[in-house]
Each structure stands twice: as C-alpha cells, then as structure tokens.
C-alpha positions in Angstrom: -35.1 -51.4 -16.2 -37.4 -49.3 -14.0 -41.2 -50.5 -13.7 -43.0 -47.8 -11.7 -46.7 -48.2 -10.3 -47.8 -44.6 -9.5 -50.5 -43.8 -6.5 -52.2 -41.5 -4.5 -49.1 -41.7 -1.7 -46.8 -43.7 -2.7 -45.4 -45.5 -5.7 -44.2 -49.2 -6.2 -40.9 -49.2 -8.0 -38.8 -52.5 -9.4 -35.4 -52.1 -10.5 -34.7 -55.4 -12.7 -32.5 -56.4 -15.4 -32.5 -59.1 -17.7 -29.4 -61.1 -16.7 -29.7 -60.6 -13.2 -33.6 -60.0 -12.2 -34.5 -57.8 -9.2 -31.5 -55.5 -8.7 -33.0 -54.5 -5.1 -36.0 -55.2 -2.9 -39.1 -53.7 -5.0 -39.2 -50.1 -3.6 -42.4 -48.2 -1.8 -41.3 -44.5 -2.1 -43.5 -41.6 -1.0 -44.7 -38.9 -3.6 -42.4 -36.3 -2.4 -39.5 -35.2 -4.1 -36.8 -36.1 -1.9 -38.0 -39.8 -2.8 -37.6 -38.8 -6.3 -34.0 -37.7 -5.6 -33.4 -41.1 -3.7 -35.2 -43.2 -7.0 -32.3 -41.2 -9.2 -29.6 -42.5 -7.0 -30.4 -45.9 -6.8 -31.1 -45.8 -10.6 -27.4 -43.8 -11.0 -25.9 -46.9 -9.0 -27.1 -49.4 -11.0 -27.3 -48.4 -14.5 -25.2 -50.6 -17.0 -23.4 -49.0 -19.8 -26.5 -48.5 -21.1 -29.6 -45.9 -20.1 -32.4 -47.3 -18.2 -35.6 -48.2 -19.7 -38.2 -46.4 -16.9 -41.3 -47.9 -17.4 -44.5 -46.0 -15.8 -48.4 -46.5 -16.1 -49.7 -43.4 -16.7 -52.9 -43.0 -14.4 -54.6 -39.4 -14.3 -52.6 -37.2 -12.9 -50.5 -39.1 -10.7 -47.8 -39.9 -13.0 -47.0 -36.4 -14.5 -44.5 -34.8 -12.2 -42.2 -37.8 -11.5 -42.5 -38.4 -15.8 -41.3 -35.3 -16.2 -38.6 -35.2 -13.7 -37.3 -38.7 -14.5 -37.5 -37.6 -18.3 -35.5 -34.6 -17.0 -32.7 -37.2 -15.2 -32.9 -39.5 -17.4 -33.8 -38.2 -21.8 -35.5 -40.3 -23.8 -35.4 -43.5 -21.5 -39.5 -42.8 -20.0 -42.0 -45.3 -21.8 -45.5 -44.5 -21.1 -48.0 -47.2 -20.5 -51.9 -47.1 -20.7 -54.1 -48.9 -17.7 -55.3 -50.9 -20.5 -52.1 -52.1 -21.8 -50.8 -52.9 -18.2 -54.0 -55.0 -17.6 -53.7 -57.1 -21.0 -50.2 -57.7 -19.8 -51.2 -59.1 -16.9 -53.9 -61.2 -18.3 -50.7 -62.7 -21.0 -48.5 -63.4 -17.8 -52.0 -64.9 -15.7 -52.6 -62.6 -13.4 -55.7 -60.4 -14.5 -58.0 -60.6 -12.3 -55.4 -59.8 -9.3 -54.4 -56.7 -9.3 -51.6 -55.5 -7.1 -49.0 -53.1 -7.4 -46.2 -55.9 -7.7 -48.1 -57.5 -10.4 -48.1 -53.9 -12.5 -45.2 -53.6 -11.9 -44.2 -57.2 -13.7 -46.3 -56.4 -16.4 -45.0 -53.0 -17.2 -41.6 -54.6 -17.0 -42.8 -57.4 -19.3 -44.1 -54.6 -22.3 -40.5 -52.3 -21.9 -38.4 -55.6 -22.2 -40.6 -56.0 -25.3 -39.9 -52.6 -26.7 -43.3 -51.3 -26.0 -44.5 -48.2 -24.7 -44.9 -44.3 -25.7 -41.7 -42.3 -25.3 -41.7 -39.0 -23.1 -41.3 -36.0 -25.9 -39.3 -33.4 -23.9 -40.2 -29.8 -24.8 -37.0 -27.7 -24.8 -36.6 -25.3 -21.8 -38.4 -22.0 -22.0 -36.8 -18.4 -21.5 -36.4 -17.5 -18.4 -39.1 -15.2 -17.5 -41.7 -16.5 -20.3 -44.8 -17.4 -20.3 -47.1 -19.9 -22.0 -47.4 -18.3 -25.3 -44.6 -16.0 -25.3 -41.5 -18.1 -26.4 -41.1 -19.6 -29.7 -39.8 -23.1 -27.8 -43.7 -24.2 -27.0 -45.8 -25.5 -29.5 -48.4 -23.1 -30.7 -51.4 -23.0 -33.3 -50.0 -20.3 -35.2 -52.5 -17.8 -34.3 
C-alpha cells in the first residue's frame, strides 16, 4: 500500500501493509522526476506477490504527472481520492480538524484498505508522431 499526499514541492509518501504497518520511515520526496524514479524503486523492493494499491488525493493539478507515471509503472494499481473523501476519513479516524500531511496520508490509506477510491483509466499509447485528434486510440466526439 502507497498513500501519497501531493504538494506544491514536495509530497508525503507512506509505504504500509497490513500485516506489517509502516514498511519504511514515511517519505518527503521532491516533485522532480528522479524522486519519482526513487518512489518506483522503493515500491519495486517491497511489493508482495501482489501489485500495490497507490493511493493519492487528487488536488488540482499537483497530482497529474506522478498519477500518470505511477499508473504507467504500476497498471491499474492508482486509486484516486477526492479532498472531500480524505477529510471525512479523517474525521472517522478523529482527526478532522488537524490537518497534516501524515494524517492524509492515514486516511487515504484507511479508504484503499477499504477498497475505495477511483481507478486510473489508462489511455492506450498514441502513434508516434500524432496529434490530439489524429489517432483513432483517443477518445473523440465523433465529429
């Protein structure tokens, strides 16, 4: 299980599983993308015999390019949560009106454990070369 808290700089990651709890010290990693190659090896190393669960809150913009480069690493294992949901989670485990990274975190981990969250729908790689519009792979209106 990954819970990721995405920010401005920086996001707040927890590698946990059930039997064992926190696998390592919660993570700060920069938004660069050597820290997202660093994030894929530590996941790599500790994945079980099943595929992760990635959990992220999905906040503006900040989320999108590590979704779609963990999605990339890792199909069909990125669950999408909503502000909203992360902050009634919080409230369940008692902690709503303090708000910190590590406490998303928790939360995010407590709705994935539960088999909540919205899955991460891949679109198939485009032709080299094409554009937005041009290959049959993207969704389209048909006009």
């Amino acid at each position: 299980m990954v819970a990721l808290n995405p920010g401005k700089a920086q996001n707040r990651v927890w590698l946990s599983t059930d039997a064992a709890g926190l696998l390592v010290e919660p993570l700060v990693l920069p938004v660069l993308a050597v820290e997202l190659t660093r994030l894929g090896r530590v996941v790599q190393q500790h994945r079980g015999a099943r595929d992760p669960v990635i959990a992220i809150e999905a906040t503006g913009a900040l989320h999108r390019a590590w979704v779609t480069e963990l999605d990339r690493r890792f199909p069909r294992s990125v669950r999408l949560f909503a502000p909203s949901e992360t902050t009634a989670a919080r409230a369940q485990l008692g902690s709503r009106r303090f708000k910190t990274d590590d406490r998303d975190c928790t939360a995010l981990t407590y709705l994935a454990r539960q088999g909540h969250g919205r899955a991460v729908l891949s679109l198939p790689p485009a032709r080299p070369g094409a554009t937005y519009g041009e290959d049959e792979s993207l969704p389209h209106d048909g006009a």
